[in-house]
N, C-alpha and C positions, 0 to 999 in steps of 0.2 A: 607442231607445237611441242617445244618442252615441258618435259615432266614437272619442272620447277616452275612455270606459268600457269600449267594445269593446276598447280596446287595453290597457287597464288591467285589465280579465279576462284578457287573452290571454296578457301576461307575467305575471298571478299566477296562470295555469295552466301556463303552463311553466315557472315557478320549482318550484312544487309536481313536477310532475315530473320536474324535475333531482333531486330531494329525494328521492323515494321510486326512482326506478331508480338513484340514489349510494347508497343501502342496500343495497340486493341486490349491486351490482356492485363496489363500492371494497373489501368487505372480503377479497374471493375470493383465497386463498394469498401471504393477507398478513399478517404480525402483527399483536393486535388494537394495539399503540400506533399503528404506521403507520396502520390502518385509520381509527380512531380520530381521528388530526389530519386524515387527507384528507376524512374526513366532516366537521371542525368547518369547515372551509375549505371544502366547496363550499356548506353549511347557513350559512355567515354570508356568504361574497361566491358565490353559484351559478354564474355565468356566467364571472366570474376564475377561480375555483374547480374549473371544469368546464374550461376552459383551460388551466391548470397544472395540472391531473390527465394531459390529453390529452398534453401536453409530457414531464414529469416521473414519471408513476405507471406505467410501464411500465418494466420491465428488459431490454427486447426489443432485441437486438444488430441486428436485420432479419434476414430471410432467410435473404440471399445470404453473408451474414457469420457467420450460425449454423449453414448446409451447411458452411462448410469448417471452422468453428472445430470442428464434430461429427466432421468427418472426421478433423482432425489430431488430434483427442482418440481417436479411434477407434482412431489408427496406435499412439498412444501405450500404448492398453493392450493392443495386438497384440506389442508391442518389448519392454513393463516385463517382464511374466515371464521374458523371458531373460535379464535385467540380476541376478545372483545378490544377493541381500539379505543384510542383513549379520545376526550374531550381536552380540546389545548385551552391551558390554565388562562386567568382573565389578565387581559394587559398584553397577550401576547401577539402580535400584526397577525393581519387575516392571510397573509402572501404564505404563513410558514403552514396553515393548514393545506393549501395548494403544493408544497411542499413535499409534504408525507403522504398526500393521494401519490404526488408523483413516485415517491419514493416506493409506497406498496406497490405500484401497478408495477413498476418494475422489478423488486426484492421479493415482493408477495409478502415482506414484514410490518406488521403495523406500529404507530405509535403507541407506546403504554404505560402507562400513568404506575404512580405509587410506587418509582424508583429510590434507591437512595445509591449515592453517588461519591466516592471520594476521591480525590486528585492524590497521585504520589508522584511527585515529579525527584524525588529523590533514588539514585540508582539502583544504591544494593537494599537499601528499605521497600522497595519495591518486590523485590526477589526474595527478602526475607518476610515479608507480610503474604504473598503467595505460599511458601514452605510451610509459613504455622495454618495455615489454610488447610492445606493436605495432612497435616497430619494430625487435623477433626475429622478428616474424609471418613465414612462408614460404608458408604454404595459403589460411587466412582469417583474419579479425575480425570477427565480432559483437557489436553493439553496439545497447542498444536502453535510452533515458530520456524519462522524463517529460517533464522539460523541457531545452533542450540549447540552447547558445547560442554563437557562435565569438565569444568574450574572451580578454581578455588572462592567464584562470587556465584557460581551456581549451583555448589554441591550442596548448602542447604535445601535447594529443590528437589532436583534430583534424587539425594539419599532421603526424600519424607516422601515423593516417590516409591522407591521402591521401599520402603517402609509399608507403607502402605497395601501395598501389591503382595506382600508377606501378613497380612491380617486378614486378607480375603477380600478387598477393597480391589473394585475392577478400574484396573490403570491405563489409557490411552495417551500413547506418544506420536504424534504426527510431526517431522521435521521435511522441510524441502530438500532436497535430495542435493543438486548443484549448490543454492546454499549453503548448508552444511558440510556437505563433503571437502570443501577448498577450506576447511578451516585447520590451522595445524592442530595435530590430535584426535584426529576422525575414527581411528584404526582404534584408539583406545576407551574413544565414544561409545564406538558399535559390540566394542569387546564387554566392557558393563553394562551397556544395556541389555544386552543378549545375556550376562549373567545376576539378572537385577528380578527378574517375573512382570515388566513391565512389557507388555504390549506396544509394540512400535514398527511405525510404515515412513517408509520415505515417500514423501508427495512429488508430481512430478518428474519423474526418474528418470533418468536420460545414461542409459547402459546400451549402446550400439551390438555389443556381443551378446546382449539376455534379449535384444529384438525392441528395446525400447527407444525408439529414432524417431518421438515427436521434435518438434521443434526446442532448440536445450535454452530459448530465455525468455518462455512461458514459464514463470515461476509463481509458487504460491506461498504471498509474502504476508502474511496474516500473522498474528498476534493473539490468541485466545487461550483464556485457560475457566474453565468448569471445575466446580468443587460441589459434589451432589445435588448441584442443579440450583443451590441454594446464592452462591457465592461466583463471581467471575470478575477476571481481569483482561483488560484489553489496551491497544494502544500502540506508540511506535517500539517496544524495547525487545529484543530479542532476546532468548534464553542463554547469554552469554558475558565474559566479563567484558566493562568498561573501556578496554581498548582491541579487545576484539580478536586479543591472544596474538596480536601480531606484533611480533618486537619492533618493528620500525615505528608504530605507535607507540608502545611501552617506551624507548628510548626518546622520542617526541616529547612525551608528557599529554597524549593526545587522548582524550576521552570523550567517550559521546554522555551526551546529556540527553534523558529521554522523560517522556512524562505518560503513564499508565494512567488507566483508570481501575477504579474496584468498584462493582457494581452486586448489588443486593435490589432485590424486587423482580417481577412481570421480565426485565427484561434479558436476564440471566439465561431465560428456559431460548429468546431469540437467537442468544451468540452459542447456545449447545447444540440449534437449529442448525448454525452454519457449521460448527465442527463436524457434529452427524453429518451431513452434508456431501465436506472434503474425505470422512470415513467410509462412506458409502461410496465415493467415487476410487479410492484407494486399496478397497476392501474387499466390496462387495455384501460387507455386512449394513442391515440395515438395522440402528438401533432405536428400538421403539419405548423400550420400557422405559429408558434414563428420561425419556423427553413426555413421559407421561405426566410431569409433575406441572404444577403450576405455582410458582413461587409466589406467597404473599405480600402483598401490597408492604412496604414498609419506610416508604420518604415520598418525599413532594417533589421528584423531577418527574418530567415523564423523557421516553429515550424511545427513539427507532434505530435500529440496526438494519445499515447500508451494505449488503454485501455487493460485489461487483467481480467482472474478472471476464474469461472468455468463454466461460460457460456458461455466464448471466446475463441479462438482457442487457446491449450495448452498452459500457461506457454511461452507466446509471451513477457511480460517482460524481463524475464529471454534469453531469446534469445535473444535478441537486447541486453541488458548489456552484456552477454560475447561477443558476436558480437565486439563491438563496444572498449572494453580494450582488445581482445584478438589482435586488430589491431593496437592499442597506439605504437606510433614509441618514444615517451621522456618524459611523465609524465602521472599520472592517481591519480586522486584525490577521495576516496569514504568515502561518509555522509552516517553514516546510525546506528539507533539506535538500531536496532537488526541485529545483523550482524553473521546472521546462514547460512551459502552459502551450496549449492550445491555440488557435485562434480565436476560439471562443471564449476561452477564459482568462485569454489576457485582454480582449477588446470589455470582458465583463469588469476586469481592477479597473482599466485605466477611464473606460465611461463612468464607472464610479467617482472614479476620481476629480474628471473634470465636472462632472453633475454639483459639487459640491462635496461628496463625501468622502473624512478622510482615510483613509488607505494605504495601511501598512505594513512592508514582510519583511520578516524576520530570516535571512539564510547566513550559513558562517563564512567566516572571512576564510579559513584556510583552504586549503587546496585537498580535498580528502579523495575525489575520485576527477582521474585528469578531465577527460571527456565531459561528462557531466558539468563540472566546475566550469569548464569555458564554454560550452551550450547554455548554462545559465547566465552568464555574464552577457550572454548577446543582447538578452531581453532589457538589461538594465537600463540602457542609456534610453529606448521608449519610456520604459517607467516613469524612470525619473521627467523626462520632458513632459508626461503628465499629469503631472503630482503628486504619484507613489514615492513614499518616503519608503528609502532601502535604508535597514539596522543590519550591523556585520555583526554576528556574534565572534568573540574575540578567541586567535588562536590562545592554546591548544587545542581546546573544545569543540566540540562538532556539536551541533546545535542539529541531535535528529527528531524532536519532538515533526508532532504532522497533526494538523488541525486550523482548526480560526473561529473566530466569534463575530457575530455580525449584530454591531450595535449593542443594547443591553439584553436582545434576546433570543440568542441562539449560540451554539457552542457545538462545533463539532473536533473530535478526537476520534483517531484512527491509525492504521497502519498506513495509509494510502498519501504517498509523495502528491507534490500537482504538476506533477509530468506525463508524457504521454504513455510513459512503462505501466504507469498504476495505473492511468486510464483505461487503456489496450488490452497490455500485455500480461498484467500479475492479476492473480485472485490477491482483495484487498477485502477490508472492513473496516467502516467508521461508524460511529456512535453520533448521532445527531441528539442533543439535547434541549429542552427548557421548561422552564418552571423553576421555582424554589431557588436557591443564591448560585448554582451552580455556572451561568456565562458570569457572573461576580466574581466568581473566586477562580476562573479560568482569566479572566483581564487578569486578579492579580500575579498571577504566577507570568505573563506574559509582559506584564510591568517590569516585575523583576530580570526579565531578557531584556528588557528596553533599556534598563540601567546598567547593565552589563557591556551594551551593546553600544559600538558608537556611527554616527549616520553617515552614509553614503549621501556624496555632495553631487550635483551633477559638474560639476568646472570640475571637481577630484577625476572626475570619472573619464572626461574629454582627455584629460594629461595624460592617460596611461600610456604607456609604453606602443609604438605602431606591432612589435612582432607579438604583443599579446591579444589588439585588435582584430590581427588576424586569425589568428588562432582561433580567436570568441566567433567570428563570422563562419568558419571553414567548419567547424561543429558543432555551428547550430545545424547546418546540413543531417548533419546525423540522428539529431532527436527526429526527422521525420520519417525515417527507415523503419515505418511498421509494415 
């Protein structure tokens, strides 16, 4: 036998057996769609295949990140039982107290009354109403984004920041590490922070040379910021400016639209819970004193804070959102700028749908991320076939608010997309709300997208172009690659 047939057995016997042990092994405590695409990919490229399985197909934090993430998770359900849980206000469906059992048993956060609540869906008023925040600060500031950049829409933050941090005021900075790093500017991020006295961890870190080789798109995509335990904001906006510092935006005219909350009351001391948390998983430190307090009663909402991600009990977001529209008795409203659902949560819109109730998402018309954009597009033409009204929001603007209201009583806003990344793969947090006018004054801000916004037809939708239907078909494959 020649050398060149010997060798030609040898990789058609180890292709064969990439093939038959990716059977047994890729589908184990995994969905079968996911299962299903990592099998078509290593059975058509074996050895790529088996590579980006190796990279990609584990949700595994490491270790030394999963001891403490356990641990802080540990403390957290040692504390919750004494945080008193709230009574849901009168008028509200019985399905939403089922809800919030669900929600503690898996966040270990309870519902809690005597919130007060205000919507900023305005950009840089967002980021300037956080800055005069900070610099009331006396004790702390916690702060913790996705991505975070010192510009010219962020330097109010950041210099009352380190304002701060120069009065004796204890200042935490947690930014995601990949995140932030690919933003232009980083070098001169890291160079003021480092000269500012502000304390600051990159979350997540994926440095191959300093030994950090968990998986690099496990991120943690959260939103939080703590002002002495009194005051907090959360939501989809990251610590940066409006086009994202990337000139091919800035030349676009391309801005995202995002919508915050500011939260006062009970439930301030939950989202310091979750920053502590990510600090403790980052750190090592555990901070006890800051979380000592317990903020006064002072509005008529009450709010649960939903954390979620790969250190938290399964894909608990994702449960409470079908939960919570598989229940919608008249209307169901969904934000959300990637909008790659599940089986479960898209079989939860469109049963709404045909049950009678109506049902409708909000995602933008332009093209902001290629992949995603044509993964989302797949889903449209079921949508529409069963009565999900799709509203484009109009270019330039990226429409990245994340949330929904269901009927006249319930309202969630959060970091967390309704695709399978925030399900799975990101540490996320959403604010479930009700009581007092706040699902009110979330319709209206979501009115105001609907008049911006013009509707997705289904005959619109059948015309497209054949090479973009293919495109939409060929990556949706990809949403399932967890």
């Amino acid at each position: 036998m020649s050398l060149d047939i010997a060798w030609g057995w040898l990789l058609y016997l180890v292709d064969l057996l990439i093939k038959i042990v990716a059977l047994g092994i890729v589908p184990r405590n995994r969905r079968p769609a996911s299962g299903t695409a990592w099998l078509l990919t290593i059975l058509m490229v074996p050895f790529l295949g088996v590579l980006l399985f190796l990279m990609l197909g584990r949700t595994s934090i490491g270790r030394k990140r999963h001891a403490r993430q356990s641990e802080a998770n540990a403390r957290v359900h040692r504390v919750a039982p004494t945080i008193p849980a709230a009574t849901l206000p009168e008028g509200v469906p019985g399905y939403v107290d089922a809800v919030t059992t669900l929600n503690s048993n898996l966040g270990a956060l309870p519902l809690l009354a005597g919130n007060r609540i205000a919507l900023l869906p305005g950009y840089q008023h967002a980021l300037d109403e956080l800055a005069a925040e900070i610099d009331k600060a006396t004790w702390f500031v916690h702060v913790q984004y996705y991505i975070a950049a010192w510009d010219r829409s962020t330097a109010p933050v950041l210099e009352a920041m380190a304002r701060a941090a120069e009065r004796g005021v204890k200042v935490r900075l947690l930014v995601d590490h990949i995140g932030t790093s690919g933003i232009p500017g980083y070098r001169e991020f890291e160079r003021k922070l480092n000269a500012s006295g502000i304390e600051w961890y990159p979350m997540m870190p994926f440095r191959p040379l300093r030994g950090d080789l968990q998986r690099p798109d496990l991120r943690n995509h959260r939103k939080i910021a703590v002002v002495d335990g009194v005051v907090a904001f959360t939501g989809s906006q990251n610590l940066i400016e409006p086009s994202y510092n990337k000139p091919k935006h800035q030349l676009a005219g391309r801005t995202w639209v995002e919508l915050v909350i500011r939260c006062e009351g009970p439930v301030v001391e939950a989202l310091d819970v979750v920053f502590a948390t990510d600090w403790h998983t980052e750190t090592g430190d555990v901070l006890i004193d800051e979380l000592a307090i317990v903020p006064p009663d002072c509005g008529d909402v009450c709010a649960q804070v939903i954390p979620s991600g790969p250190g938290v009990v399964a894909e608990n977001n994702l449960r409470a959102f079908v939960t919570l529209i598989t229940n919608a008795r008249r209307k169901v409203s969904l934000i959300s700028p990637y909008f790659v659902p599940d089986e479960s949560l898209l079989y939860a819109a469109t049963t709404a749908a045909l049950r009678g109730v109506e049902v409708e998402l909000f995602v933008s018309e332009g093209k902001e991320q290629f992949m995603v954009y044509h993964a989302q597009r797949s889903y449209y033409e079921e949508l529409l076939r069963h009565g999900v009204r799709i509203w484009l929001y109009p270019e330039p603007w990226v429409l990245h608010t994340k949330g929904f209201t269901v009927d006249d009583d319930v309202a969630v806003i959060g970091s967390s997309n309704m695709d399978m990344r925030s399900f799975a793969l990101n540490f996320e947090v959403s604010v479930m709300m009700v009581g007092g006018d706040v699902v009110e004054r979330t319709n209206e801000i979501i009115d105001d997208y609907r008049d911006l916004s013009r509707e997705l037809l289904l005959d619109e939708w059948l015309e497209r172009p054949l090479p973009d239907q293919y495109l939409d078909n060929v990556l949706r494959l990809t949403s399932a690659l967890q």
